[in-house]
Every structure is written in C-alpha cells, then in structure tokens.
C-alpha positions as CSV (number, residue, x, y, z in Angstrom):
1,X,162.1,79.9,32.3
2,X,163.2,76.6,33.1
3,X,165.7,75.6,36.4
4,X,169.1,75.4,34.2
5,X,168.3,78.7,32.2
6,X,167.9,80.6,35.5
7,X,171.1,78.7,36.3
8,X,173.1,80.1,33.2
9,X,171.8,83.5,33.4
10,X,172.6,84.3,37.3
11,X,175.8,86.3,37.7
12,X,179.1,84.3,39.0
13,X,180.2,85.1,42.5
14,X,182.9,87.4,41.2
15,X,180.2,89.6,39.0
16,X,177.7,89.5,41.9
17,X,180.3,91.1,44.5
18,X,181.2,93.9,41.8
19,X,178.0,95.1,40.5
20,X,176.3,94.9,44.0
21,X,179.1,97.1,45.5
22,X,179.7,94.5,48.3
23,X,183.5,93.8,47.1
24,X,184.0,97.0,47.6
25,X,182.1,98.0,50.8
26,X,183.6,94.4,52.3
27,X,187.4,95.6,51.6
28,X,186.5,99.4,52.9
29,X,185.5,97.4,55.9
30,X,188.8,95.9,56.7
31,X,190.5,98.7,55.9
32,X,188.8,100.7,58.3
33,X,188.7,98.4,61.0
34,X,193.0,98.3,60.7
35,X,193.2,102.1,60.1
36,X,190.6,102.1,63.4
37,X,193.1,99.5,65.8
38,X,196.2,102.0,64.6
39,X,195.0,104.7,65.8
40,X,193.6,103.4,69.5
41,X,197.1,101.4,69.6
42,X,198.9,104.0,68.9
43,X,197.0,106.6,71.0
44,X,197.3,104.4,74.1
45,X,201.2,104.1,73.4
46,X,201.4,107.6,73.7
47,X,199.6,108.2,76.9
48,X,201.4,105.5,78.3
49,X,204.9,106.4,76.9
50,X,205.5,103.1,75.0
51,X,206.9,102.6,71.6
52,X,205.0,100.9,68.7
53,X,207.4,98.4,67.9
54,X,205.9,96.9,64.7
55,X,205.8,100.8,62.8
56,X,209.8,100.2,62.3
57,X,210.1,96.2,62.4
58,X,213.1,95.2,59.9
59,X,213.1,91.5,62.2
60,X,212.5,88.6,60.6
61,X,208.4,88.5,60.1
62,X,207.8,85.8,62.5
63,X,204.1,87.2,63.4
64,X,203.4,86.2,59.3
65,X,204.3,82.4,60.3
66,X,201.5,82.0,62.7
67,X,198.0,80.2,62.3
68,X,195.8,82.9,60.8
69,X,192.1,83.1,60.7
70,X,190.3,85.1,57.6
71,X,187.1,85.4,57.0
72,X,185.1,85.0,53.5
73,X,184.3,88.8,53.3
74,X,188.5,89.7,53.6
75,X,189.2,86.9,51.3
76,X,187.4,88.2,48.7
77,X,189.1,91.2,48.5
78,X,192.0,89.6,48.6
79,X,191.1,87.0,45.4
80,X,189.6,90.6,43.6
81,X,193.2,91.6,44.3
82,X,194.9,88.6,43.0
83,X,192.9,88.7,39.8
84,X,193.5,92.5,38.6
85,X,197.2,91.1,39.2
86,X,197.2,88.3,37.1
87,X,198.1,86.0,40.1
88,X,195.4,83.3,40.3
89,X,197.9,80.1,38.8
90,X,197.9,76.8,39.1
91,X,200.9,77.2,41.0
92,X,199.7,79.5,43.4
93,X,196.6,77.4,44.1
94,X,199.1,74.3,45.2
95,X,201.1,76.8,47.3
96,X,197.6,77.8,49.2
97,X,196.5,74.3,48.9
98,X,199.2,73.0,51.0
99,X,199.3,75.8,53.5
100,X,196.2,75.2,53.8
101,X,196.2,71.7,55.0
102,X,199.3,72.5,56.9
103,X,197.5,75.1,58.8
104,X,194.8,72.7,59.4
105,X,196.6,69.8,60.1
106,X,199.7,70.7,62.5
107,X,199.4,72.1,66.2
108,X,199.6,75.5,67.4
109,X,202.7,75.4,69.0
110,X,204.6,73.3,66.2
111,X,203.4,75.6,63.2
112,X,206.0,77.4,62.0
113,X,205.6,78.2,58.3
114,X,206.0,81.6,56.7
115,X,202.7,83.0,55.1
116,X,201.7,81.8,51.4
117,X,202.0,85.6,50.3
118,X,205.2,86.6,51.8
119,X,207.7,87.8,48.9
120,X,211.6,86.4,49.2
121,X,212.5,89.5,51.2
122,X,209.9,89.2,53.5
123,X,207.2,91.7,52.5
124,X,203.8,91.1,51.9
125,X,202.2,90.9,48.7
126,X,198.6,91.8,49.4
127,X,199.6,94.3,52.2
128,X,196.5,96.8,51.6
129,X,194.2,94.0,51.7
130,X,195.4,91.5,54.3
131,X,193.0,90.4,56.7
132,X,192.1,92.6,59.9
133,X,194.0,90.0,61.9
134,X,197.2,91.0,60.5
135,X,196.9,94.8,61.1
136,X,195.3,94.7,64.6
137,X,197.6,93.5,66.7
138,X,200.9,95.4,68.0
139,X,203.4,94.9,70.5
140,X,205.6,97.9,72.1
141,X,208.7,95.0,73.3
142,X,211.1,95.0,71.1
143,X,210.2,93.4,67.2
144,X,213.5,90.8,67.7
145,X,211.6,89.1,70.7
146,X,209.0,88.0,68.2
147,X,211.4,85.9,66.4
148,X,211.9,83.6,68.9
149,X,209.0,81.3,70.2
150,X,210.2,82.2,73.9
151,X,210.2,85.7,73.4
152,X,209.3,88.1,76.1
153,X,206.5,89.6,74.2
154,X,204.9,92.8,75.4
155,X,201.5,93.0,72.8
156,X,199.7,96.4,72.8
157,X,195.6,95.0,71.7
158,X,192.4,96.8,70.5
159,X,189.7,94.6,71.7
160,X,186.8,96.2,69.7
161,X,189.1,95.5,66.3
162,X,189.0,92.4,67.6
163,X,185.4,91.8,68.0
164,X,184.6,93.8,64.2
165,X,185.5,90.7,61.9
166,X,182.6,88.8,63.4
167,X,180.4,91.6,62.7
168,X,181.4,93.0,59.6
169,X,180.7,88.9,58.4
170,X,177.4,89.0,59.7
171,X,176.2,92.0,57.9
172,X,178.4,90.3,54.8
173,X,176.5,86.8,54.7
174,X,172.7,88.4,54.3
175,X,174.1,91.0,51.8
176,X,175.7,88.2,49.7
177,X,172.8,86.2,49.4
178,X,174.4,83.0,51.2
179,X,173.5,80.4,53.5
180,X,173.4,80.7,57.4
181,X,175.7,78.4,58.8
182,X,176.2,77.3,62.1
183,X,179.5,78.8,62.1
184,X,181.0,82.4,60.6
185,X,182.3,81.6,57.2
186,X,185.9,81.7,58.4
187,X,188.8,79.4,58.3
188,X,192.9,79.1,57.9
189,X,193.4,82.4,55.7
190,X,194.8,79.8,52.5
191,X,192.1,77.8,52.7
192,X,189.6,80.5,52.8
193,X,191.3,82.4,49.6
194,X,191.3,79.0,47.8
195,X,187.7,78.5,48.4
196,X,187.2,81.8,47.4
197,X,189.4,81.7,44.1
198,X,187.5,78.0,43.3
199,X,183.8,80.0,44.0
200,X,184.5,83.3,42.1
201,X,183.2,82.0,38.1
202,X,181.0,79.6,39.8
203,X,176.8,80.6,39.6
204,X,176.5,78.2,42.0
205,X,178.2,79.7,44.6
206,X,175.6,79.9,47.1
207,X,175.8,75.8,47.7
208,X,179.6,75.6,47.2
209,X,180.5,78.2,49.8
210,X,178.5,76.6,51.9
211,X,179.5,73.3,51.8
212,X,183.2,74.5,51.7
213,X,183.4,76.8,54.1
214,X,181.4,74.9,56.9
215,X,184.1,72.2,57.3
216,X,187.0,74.7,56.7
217,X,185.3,76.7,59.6
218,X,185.1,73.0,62.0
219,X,188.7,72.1,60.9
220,X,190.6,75.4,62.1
221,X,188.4,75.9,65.1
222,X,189.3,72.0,65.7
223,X,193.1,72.5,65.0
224,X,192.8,76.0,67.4
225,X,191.2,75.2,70.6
C-alpha cells in the first residue's frame, strides 16, 4: 500500500478517540478527579467548621475571567461536547481565536476577560466537562470577595487534584498515539480547544498536534511565570 493510501485510510483524530474508548476514559478522568477535590474540600470544611463558599455563589463569576490552563486530554471532551451540540462555527472559532491570543498575550495581573463559554447570565456552557482546573479549587471567604482583584480571599485547595492533570496527560499521550514533547500538551484552555476543534477530521493529527501544541504550551508557560 503506498504512503498516501495508508494516509486516507487511517481514522481522523475524532474517530480514533471514539472507537479506542480514550474520549471516553479521558473525560471519566476529569470528572473523577473534580468529583475527587469536592469531596476532600468539602470533608476538610467540615472538620474545620468552614463554609464552602462556591456550592451557593450567585456573585459575579470572576474566578471564570482568570488565565486558565487545559490540557489536550480535557479539551477533547470538551470539542466531543461541542460537536453532539452543533456548536463548532465559524463564529465560535473567532471567539476562541481571540481569547486565545488574549490569554497569551496580556499579563497576569491585567487579564480580565470573562471565559469564551460563559452564557449571558453567567453560567457555563460546558459545565460537566470543564477542565479539572475549574472544579478543584474552592474558597470558604465569602464568593463577593472574589469579584474584586483585592479581595480578601480565603481558598480551601486539594493538592493531589492538583497534581492529577499532569498525570492523567501522561497516561493520555502514549494511549493516543502522539508525539513526546518536551512539554505536557497544555496551553490557555481556547487555544487548546481550537487546536483541538482544527485536529479532530484531520488523519494527520499526530504531526499537527504536535506542532501546535508545543508553542501553545511555551506561549502560556511564557505569559505565566
């Protein structure tokens, strides 16, 4: 079989994921690492008579208008998501493209842009699959404080939840098939959804992730430090 027919017989990115069971073992992952920092967060608010403030937050959602880091196995179930919905448009691709270089491009302490899936009242549109990022960290002070980039912030952490995403990706890369990179294939969450969205009919997605991903990596850890 010659080079291009191998080429137009391997399966897309998307089909890979689906029929190998890793879409679905890659978003069970998440889940279960969120369900996981709940659970100790809410344990240790309870032995140490605190309150979970986020469990009843109505505040304006100023923790979804921070920098935030995805990585390519949470991004995929987010793009699986935004398929079955009918969601991947022109239109959103602009919206993550320029979040995206906003998130890239503008410091830390300046960024203050509301997340890319936030619906006009404030709620998130791909709640059940958002990165572990978003659903690990807590605080018990009151949610209003977070509004306010001076606010006297109490946070309420689980630092193995913190330390899963970088596993969970390093189990993820092998399984996928794709290139080891000096770097976890990670990035501003827009970027790394875009990439994702642009890689899912491709069968060369092996040498596009890679050579996406690596400078999305470099430009958030750059824009981060």
């Amino acid at each position: 079989m010659r080079s291009d027919d191998a080429t137009t017989s391997a399966p897309t990115f998307g089909e890979m994921l689906a029929t190998s069971g890793i879409l679905e073992r890659a978003s069970a992952a998440t889940r279960e690492v969120i369900a996981g920092a709940s659970a100790s967060v809410a344990e240790h608010a309870r032995v140490h008579l605190k309150v979970v403030s986020c469990d009843a937050c109505t505040a304006t959602k100023a923790c979804c208008h921070l920098k935030t880091r995805a990585y390519l196995h949470e991004a995929v179930a987010i793009v699986a998501r935004l398929r079955r919905e009918d969601r991947d448009t022109p239109e959103l691709r602009r919206a993550l493209k320029q979040a995206a270089h906003y998130m890239e491009t503008v410091a830390q302490v300046k960024h203050e842009r509301p997340c890319v899936f936030l619906d006009a009242g404030e709620r998130c549109t791909i709640y059940d699959d958002r990165p572990s990022v978003c659903g690990t960290h807590f605080v018990s002070s009151p949610a209003t404080e977070c509004a306010r980039r001076t606010g006297n912030i109490s946070a309420l952490r689980s630092p193995a939840a913190e330390q899963a995403p970088s596993q969970i990706e390093e189990q993820f890369v092998p399984r996928a098939g794709l290139r080891r990179l000096d770097r976890h294939y990670s990035g501003a969450l827009p970027r790394m959804v875009l990439i994702c969205l642009e890689a899912w009919d491709r069968r060369d997605y092996v040498t596009f992730l890679a050579e996406r991903c690596l400078p999305a990596a470099h430009r958030f850890a750059q824009i981060t430090r």
